[in-house]
C-alpha positions in Angstrom: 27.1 -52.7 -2.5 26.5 -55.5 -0.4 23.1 -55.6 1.3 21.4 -53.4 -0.5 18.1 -54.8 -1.0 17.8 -54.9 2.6 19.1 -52.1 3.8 16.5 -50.3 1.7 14.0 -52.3 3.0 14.8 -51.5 6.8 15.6 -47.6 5.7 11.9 -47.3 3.9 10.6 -48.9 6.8 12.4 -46.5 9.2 10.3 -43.8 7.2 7.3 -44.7 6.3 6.1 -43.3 10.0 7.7 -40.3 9.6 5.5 -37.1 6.8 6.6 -37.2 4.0 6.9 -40.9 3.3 10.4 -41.4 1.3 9.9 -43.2 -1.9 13.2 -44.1 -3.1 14.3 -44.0 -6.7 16.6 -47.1 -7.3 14.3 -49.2 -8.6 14.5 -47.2 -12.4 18.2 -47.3 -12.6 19.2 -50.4 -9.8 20.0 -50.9 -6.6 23.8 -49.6 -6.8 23.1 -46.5 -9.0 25.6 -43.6 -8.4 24.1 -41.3 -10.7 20.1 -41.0 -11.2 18.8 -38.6 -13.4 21.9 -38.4 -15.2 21.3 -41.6 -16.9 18.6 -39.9 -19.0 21.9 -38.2 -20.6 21.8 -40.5 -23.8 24.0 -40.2 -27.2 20.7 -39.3 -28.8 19.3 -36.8 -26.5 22.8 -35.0 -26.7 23.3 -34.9 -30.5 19.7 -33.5 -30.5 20.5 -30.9 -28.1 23.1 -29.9 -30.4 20.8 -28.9 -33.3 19.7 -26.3 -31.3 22.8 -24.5 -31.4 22.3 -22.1 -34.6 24.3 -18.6 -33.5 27.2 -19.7 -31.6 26.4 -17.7 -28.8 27.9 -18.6 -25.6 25.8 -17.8 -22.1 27.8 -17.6 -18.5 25.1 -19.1 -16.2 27.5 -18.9 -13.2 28.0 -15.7 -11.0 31.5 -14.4 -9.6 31.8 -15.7 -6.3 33.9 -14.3 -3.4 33.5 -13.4 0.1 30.9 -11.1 0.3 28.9 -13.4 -1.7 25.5 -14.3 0.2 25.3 -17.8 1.4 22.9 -20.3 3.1 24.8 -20.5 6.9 27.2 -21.0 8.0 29.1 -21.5 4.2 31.9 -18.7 3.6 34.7 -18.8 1.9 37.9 -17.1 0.8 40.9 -17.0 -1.3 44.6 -16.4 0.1 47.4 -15.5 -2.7 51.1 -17.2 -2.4 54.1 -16.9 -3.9 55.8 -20.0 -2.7 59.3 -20.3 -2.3 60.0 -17.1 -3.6 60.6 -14.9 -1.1 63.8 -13.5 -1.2 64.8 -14.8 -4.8 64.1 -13.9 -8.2 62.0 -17.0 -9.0 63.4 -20.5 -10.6 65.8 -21.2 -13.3 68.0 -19.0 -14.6 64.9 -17.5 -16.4 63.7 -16.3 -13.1 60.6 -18.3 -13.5 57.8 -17.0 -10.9 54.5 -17.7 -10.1 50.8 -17.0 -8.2 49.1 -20.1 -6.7 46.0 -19.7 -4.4 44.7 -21.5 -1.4 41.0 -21.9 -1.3 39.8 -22.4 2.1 35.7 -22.4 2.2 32.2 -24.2 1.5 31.9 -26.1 -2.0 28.0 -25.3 -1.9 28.4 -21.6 -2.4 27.6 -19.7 -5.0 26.4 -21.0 -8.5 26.4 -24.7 -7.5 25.1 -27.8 -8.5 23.6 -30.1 -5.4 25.0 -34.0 -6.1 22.8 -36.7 -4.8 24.1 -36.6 -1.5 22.9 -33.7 -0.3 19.4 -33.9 0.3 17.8 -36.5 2.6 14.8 -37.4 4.3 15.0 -38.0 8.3 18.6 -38.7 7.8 17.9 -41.0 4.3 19.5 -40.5 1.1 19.2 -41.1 -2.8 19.0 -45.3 -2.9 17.9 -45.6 0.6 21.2 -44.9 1.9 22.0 -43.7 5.2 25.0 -42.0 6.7 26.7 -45.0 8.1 26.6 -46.4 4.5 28.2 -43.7 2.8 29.1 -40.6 4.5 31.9 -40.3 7.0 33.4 -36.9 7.8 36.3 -37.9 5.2 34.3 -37.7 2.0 31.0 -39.7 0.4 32.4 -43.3 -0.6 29.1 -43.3 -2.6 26.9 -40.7 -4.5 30.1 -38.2 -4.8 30.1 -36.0 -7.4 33.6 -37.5 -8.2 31.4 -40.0 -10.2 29.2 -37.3 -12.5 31.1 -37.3 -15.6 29.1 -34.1 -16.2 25.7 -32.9 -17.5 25.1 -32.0 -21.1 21.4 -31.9 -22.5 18.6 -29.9 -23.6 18.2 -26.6 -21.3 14.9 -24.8 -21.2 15.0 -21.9 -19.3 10.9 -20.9 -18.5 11.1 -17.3 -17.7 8.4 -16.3 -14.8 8.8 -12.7 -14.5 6.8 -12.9 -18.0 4.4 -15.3 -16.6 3.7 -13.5 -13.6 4.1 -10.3 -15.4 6.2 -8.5 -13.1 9.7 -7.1 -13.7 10.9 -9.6 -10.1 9.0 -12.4 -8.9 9.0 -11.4 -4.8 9.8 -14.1 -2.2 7.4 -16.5 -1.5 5.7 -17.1 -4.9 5.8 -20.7 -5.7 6.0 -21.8 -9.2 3.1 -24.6 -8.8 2.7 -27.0 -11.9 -0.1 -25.3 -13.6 2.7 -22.3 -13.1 5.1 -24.2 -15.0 2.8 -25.9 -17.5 1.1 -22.0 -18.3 4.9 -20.7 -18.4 6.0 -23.3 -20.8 3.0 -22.7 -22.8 3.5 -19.1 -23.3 7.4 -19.4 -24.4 5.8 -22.1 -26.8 8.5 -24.6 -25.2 7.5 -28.1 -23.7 9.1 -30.2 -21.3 10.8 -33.3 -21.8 12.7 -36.3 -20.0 15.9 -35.6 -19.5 15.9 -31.8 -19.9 17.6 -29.2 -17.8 15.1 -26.3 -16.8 16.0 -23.5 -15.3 13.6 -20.9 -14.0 14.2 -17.2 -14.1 12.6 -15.0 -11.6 15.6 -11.7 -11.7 16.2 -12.3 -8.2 19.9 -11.8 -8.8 19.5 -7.9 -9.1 19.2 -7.9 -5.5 22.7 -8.5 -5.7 24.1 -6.1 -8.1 20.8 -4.4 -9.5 20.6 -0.7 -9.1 18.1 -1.5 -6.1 20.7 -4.0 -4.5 19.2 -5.8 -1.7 21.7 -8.5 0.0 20.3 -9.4 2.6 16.8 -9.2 0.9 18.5 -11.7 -1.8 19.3 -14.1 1.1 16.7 -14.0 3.6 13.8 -15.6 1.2 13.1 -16.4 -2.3 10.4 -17.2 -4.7 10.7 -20.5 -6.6 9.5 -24.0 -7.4 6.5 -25.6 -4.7 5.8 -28.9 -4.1 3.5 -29.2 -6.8 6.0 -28.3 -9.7 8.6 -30.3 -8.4 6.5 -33.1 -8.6 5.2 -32.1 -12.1 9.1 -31.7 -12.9 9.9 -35.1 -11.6 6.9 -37.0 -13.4 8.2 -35.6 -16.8 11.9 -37.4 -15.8 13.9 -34.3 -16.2 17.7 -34.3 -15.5 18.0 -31.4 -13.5 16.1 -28.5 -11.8 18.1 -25.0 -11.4 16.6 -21.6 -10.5 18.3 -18.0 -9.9 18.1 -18.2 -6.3 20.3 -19.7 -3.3 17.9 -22.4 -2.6 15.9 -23.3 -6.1 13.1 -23.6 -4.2 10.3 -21.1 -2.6 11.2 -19.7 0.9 9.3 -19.4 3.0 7.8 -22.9 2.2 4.1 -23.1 0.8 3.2 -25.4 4.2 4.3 -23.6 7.6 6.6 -26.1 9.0 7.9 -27.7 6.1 12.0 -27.0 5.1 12.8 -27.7 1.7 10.4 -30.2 0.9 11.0 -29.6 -3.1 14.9 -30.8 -2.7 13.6 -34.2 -0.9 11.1 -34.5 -4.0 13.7 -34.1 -6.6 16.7 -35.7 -4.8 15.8 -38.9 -2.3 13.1 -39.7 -4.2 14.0 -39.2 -8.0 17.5 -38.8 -8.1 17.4 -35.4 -9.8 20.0 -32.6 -9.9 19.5 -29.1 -8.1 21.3 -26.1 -9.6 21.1 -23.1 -7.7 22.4 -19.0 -8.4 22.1 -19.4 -11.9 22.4 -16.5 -13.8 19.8 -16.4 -16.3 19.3 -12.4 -17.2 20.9 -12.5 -20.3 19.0 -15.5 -21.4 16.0 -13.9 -20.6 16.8 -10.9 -21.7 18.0 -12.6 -25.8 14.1 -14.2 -24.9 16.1 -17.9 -25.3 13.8 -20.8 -24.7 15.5 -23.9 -25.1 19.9 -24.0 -25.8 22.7 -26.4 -25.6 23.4 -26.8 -21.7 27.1 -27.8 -21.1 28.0 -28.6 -17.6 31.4 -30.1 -16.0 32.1 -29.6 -12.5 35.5 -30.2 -10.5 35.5 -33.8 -9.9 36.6 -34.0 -6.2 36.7 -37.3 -4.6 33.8 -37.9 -2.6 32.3 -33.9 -2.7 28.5 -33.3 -1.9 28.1 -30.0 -3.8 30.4 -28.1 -6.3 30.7 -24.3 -7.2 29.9 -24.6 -11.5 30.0 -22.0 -14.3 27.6 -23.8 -16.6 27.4 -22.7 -20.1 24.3 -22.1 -22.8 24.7 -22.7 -26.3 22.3 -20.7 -28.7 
């Protein structure tokens, strides 16, 4: 990208009046990087997530999806059936050949869903110092797209907090603060590395199909990571952050006033992944620490988030 250096320089400037002060994260992996965190995904750091595959066991982290499906406003979707060109006929071929497609018309950030790079900004300012004129017109991001992720593999850890808070749900608007996180880890006997995946598990996602199903409960707030643990996360250099809730991080925020200052930690300013509606009950419930975490998302030209079934290995 042509420029770069200073249009950095005039985009840090732009903020630095402006709380928080955006602090961006180019300089670890240069000035044109497309992918931040996800450099930490080495040859070495995947063959030793692999050892810790010893049953076989295959975890679902990603929840069915459809209309009903609670969602940060205004994102819907929904899914229309066709049989096209075969009305009227008995199909193609003499072998009457016939077929289903579907037409998905909706919000690619519903959902289990992992947040690319380009989603989270600060006044306006993006992972790299970027800005919309630099990369994102109405057609699709011509940089930071998750078109360019080839994927996330790793070491997951999954740090369960209903154990640490002792409580069978963690309620909406506990934040998991980095003596949280560092006392959780401690517990599950589990530490935190560069490059990891950790995923936090607070049972939230009964309120959706529970025996005590709250919808609109689920949606309306949420307990998760403060601004203290997402620095703590991003000082370790971990790949990505994922919780079982909508928004990963703690709603309503720790400071009246402040809107999702976690995601501006982790994304603008470290270049770290957000993965949100996991499903981690049945990890939780197997008491699985750490696991294999296998992750490739639809590769759409110039997409800002993705809707992901992402897999643990135990």
């Amino acid at each position: 990208m042509k420029n770069h250096s200073k249009r950095n320089a005039l985009a840090l400037a732009a903020c630095l009046a402006a709380t928080p002060v955006f602090v961006s994260a180019d300089g670890k992996w240069g000035e044109d990087d497309q992918l931040g965190a996800a450099n930490l995904m080495t040859t070495e750091r995947i063959k030793a997530a692999t050892g810790l595959v010893t049953e076989g066991k295959v975890y679902s982290l990603g929840m069915e999806v459809g209309p009903d499906t609670p969602a940060f406003p205004p994102r819907s979707l929904s899914v229309t059936i066709l049989q096209p060109g075969q009305n009227g006929n008995s199909g193609l071929g003499e072998n009457n050949f016939t077929y289903n497609d579907d037409i998905f018309m909706g919000w690619l950030g519903i959902g289990s869903q992992i947040d690319g790079l380009g989603h989270s900004g600060i006044d306006h300012v993006y992972y790299g110092g970027r800005t919309y004129d630099d990369f994102a017109p109405a057609s699709g991001l011509t940089e930071l797209g998750l078109n360019n992720l080839p994927g996330l593999v790793g070491r997951g850890v999954m740090l369960d907090m209903t154990r640490h808070f002792g409580t069978e749900m963690v309620e909406e608007g506990v934040a998991y603060t980095e003596e949280d996180i560092k006392a959780a880890a401690d517990a599950q006997s589990v530490d935190l590395r560069e490059g990891d995946v950790v995923l936090f598990h607070s049972n939230w996602m009964d309120l959706l199909d529970g025996d005590n199903a709250d919808p609109a409960r689920f949606a309306a707030a949420e307990p998760g990571v403060g601004v203290s643990g997402a620095e703590y996360l991003a000082d370790i250099g971990v790949m990505a952050v994922g919780a079982d809730t909508w928004g990963m991080e703690v709603v309503p925020a720790e400071e009246e006033g402040q809107a999702f200052r976690a995601h501006q930690i982790l994304q603008p300013e470290n270049g770290i992944y957000i993965l949100e509606n996991m499903d981690t009950r049945e990890l939780a419930a197997d008491g699985v620490n750490e696991f294999l975490f296998v992750l490739g998302q639809a590769r759409i030209e110039g997409s800002v988030q993705m809707i992901i079934n992402p897999i643990a290995i135990r």
